[in-house]
N, CA, C and O atoms as a GROMACS GRO file, in nm:
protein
  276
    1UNK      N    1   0.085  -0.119   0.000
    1UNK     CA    2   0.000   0.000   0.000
    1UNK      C    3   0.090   0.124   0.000
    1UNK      O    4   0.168   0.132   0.094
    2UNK      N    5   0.090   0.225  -0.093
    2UNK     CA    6   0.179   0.324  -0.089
    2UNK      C    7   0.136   0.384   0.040
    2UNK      O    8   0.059   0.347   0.128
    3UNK      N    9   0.226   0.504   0.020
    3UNK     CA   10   0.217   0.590   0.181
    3UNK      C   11   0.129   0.724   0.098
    3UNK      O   12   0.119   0.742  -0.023
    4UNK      N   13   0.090   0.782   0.176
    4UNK     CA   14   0.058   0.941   0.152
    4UNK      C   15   0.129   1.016   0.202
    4UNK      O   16   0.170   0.983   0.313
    5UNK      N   17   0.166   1.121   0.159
    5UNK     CA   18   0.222   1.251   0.214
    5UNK      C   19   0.124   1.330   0.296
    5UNK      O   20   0.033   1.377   0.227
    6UNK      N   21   0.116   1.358   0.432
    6UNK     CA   22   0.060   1.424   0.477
    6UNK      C   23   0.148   1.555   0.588
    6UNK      O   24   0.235   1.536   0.673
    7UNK      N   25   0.084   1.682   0.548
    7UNK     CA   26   0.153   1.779   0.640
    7UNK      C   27   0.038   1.890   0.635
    7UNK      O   28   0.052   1.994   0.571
    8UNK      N   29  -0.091   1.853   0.716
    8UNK     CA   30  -0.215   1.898   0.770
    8UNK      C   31  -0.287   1.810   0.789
    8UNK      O   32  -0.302   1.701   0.735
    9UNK      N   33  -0.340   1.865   0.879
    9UNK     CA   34  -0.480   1.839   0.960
    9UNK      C   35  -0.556   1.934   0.992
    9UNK      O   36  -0.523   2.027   1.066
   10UNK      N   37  -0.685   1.917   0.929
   10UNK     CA   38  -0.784   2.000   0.915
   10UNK      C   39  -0.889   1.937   1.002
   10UNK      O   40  -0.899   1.817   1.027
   11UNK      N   41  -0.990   2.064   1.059
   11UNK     CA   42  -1.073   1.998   1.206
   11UNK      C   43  -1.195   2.138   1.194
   11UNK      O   44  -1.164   2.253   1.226
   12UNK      N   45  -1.338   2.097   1.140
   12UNK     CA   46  -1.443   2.192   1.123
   12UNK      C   47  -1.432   2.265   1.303
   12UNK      O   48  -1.414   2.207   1.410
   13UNK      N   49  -1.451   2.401   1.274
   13UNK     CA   50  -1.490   2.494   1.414
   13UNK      C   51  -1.596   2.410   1.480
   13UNK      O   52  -1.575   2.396   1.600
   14UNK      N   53  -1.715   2.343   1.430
   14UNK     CA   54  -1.825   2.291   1.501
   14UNK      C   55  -1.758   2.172   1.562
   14UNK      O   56  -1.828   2.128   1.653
   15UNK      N   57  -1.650   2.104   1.546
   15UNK     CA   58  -1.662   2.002   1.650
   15UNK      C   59  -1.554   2.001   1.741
   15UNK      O   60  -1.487   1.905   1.781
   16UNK      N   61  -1.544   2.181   1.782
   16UNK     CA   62  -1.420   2.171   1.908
   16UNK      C   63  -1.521   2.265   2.022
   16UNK      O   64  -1.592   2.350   1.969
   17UNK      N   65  -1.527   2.255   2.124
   17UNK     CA   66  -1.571   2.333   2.223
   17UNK      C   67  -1.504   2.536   2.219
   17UNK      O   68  -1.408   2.596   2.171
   18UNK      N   69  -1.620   2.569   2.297
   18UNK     CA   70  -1.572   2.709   2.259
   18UNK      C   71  -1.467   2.764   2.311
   18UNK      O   72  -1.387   2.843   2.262
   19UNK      N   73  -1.473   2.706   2.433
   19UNK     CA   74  -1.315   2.730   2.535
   19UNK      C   75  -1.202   2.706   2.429
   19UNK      O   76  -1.104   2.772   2.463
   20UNK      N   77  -1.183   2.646   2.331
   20UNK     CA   78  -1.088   2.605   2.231
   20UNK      C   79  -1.051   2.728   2.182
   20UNK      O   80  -0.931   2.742   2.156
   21UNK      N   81  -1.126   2.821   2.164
   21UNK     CA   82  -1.104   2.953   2.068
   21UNK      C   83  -1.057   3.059   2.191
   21UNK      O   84  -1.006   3.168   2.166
   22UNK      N   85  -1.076   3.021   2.291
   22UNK     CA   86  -1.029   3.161   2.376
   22UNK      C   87  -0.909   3.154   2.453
   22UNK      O   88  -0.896   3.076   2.548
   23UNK      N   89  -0.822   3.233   2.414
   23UNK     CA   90  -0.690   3.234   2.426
   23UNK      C   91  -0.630   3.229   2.580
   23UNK      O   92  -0.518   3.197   2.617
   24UNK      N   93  -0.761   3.277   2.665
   24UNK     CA   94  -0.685   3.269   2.799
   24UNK      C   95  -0.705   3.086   2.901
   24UNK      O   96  -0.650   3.039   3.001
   25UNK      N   97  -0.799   3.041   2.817
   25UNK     CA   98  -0.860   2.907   2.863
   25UNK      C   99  -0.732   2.803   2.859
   25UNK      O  100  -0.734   2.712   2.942
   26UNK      N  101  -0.595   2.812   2.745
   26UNK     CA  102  -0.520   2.728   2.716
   26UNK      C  103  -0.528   2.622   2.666
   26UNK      O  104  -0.430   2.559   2.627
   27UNK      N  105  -0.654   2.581   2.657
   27UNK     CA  106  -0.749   2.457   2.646
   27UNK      C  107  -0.668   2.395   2.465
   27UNK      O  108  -0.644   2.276   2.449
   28UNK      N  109  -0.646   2.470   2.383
   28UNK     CA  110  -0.601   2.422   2.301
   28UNK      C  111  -0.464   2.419   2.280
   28UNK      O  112  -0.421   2.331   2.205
   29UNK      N  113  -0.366   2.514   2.345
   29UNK     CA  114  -0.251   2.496   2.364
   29UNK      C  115  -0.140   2.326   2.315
   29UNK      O  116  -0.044   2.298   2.244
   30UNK      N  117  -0.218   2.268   2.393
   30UNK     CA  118  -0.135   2.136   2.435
   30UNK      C  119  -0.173   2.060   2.304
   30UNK      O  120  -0.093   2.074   2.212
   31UNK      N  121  -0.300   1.970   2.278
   31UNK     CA  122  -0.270   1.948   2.115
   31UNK      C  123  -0.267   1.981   2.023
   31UNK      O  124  -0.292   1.908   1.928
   32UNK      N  125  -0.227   2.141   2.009
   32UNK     CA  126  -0.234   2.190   1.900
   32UNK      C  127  -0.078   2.196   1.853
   32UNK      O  128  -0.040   2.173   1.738
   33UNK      N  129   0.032   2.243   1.996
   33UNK     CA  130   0.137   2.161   1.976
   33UNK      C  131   0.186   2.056   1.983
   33UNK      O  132   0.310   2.061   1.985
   34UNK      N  133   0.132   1.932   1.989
   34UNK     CA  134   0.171   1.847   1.932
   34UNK      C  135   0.116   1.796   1.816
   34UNK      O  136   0.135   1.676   1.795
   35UNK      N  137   0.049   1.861   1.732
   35UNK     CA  138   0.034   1.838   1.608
   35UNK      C  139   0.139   1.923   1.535
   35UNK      O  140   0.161   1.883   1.421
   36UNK      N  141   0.206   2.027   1.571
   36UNK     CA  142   0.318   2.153   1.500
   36UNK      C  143   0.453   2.043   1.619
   36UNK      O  144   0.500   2.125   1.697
   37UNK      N  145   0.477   1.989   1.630
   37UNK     CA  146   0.570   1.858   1.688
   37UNK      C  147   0.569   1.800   1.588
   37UNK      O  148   0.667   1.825   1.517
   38UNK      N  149   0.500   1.733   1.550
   38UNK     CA  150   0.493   1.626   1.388
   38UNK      C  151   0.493   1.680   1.283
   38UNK      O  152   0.453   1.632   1.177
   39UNK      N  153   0.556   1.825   1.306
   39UNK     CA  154   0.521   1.892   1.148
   39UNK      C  155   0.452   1.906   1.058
   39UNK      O  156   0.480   1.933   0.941
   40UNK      N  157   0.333   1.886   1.120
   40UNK     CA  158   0.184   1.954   1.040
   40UNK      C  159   0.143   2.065   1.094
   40UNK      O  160   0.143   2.102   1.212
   41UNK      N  161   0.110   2.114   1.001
   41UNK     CA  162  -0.033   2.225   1.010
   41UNK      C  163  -0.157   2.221   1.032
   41UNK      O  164  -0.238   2.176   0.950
   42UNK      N  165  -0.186   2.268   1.142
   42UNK     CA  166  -0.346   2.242   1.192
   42UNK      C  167  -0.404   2.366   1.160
   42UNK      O  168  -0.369   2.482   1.180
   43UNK      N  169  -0.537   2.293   1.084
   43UNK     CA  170  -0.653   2.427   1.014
   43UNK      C  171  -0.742   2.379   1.100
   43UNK      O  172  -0.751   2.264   1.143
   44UNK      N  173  -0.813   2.480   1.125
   44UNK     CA  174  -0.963   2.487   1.175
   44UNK      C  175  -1.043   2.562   1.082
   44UNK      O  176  -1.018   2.682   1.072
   45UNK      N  177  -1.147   2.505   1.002
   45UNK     CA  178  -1.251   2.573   0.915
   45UNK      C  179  -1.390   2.596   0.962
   45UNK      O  180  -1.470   2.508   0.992
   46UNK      N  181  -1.409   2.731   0.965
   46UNK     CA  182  -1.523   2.812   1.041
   46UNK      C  183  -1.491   2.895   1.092
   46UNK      O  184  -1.583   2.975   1.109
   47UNK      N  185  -1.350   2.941   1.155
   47UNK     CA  186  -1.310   3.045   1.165
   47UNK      C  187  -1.205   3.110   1.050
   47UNK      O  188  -1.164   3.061   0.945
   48UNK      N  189  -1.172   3.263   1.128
   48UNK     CA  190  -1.070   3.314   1.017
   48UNK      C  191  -0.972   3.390   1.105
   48UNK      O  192  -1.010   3.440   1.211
   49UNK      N  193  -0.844   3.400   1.061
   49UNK     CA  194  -0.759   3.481   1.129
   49UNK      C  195  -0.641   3.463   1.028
   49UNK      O  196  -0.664   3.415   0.917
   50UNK      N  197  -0.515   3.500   1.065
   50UNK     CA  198  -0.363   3.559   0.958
   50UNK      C  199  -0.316   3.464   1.081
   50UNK      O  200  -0.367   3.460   1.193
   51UNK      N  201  -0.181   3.368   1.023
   51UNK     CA  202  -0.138   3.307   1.127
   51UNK      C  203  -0.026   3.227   1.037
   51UNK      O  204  -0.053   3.198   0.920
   52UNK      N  205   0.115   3.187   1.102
   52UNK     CA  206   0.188   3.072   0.945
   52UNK      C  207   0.197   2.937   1.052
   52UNK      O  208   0.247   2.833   1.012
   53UNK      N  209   0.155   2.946   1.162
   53UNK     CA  210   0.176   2.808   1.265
   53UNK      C  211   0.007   2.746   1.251
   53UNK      O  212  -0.007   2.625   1.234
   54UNK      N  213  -0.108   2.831   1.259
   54UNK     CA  214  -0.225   2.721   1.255
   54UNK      C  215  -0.315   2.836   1.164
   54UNK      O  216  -0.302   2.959   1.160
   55UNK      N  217  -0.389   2.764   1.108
   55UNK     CA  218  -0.481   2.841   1.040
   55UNK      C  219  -0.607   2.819   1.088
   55UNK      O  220  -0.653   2.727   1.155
   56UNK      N  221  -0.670   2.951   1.029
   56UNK     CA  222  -0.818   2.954   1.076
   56UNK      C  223  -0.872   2.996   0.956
   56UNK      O  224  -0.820   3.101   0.919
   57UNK      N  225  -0.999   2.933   0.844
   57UNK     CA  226  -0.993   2.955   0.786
   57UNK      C  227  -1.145   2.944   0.736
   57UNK      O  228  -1.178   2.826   0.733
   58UNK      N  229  -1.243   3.028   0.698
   58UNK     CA  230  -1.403   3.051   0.674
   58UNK      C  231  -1.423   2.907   0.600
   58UNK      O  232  -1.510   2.841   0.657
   59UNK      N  233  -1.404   2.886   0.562
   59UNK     CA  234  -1.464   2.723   0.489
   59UNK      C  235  -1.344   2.603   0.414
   59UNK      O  236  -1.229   2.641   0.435
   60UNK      N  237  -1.349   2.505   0.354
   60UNK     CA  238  -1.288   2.403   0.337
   60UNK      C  239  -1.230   2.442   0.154
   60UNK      O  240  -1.150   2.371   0.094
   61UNK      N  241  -1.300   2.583   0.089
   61UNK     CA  242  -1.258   2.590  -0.056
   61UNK      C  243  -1.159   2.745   0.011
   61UNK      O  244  -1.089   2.804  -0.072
   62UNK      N  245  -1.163   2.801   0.163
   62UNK     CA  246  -1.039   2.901   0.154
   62UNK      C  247  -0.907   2.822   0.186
   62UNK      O  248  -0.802   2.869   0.142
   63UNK      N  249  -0.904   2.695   0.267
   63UNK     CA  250  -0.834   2.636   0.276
   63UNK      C  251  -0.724   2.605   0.230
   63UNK      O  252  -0.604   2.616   0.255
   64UNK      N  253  -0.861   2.521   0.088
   64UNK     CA  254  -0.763   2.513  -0.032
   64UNK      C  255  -0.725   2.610  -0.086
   64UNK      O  256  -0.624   2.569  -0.142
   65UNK      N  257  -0.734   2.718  -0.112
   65UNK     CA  258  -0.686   2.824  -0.129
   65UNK      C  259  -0.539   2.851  -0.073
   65UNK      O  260  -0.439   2.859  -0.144
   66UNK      N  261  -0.542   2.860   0.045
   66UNK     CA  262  -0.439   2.869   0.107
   66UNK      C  263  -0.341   2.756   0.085
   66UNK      O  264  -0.243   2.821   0.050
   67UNK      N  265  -0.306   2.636   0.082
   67UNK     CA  266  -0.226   2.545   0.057
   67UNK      C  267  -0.192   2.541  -0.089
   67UNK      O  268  -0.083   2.507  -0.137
   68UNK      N  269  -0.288   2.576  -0.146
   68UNK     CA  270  -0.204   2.624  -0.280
   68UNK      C  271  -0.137   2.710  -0.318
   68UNK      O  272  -0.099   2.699  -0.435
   69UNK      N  273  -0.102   2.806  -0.256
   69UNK     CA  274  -0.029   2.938  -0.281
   69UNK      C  275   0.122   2.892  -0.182
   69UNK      O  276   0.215   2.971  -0.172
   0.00000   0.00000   0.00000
């Protein structure tokens, strides 16, 4: 079975709790670095923000957007 190349992981805004998004909670801190440990990029789609360590990004076609450039 070949391998795939993978360097992201993508995760819809609806299936993380809201504490996830607020910066003083820490709540996402811990696996978000260890997914940037394995040298991926973690997107979250449903939100938006400017960022080159995790993205936040309005839907799954800005995404792609972004990984193509």
């Amino acid at each position: 079975m070949p391998m795939l190349k993978q360097d992201g992981v993508a995760v819809p805004a609806a299936r993380l709790e809201e504490r996830f998004f607020s910066l003083g909670s820490r709540f996402a801190g811990e696996p978000m670095q260890k997914v940037v440990n394995y040298r991926l990029k973690p997107a979250v789609g449903g939100k938006s923000n400017r960022s080159d360590h995790m993205w936040f990004v309005p839907d799954l076609d800005a995404l792609l957007g972004v990984r193509s450039s």
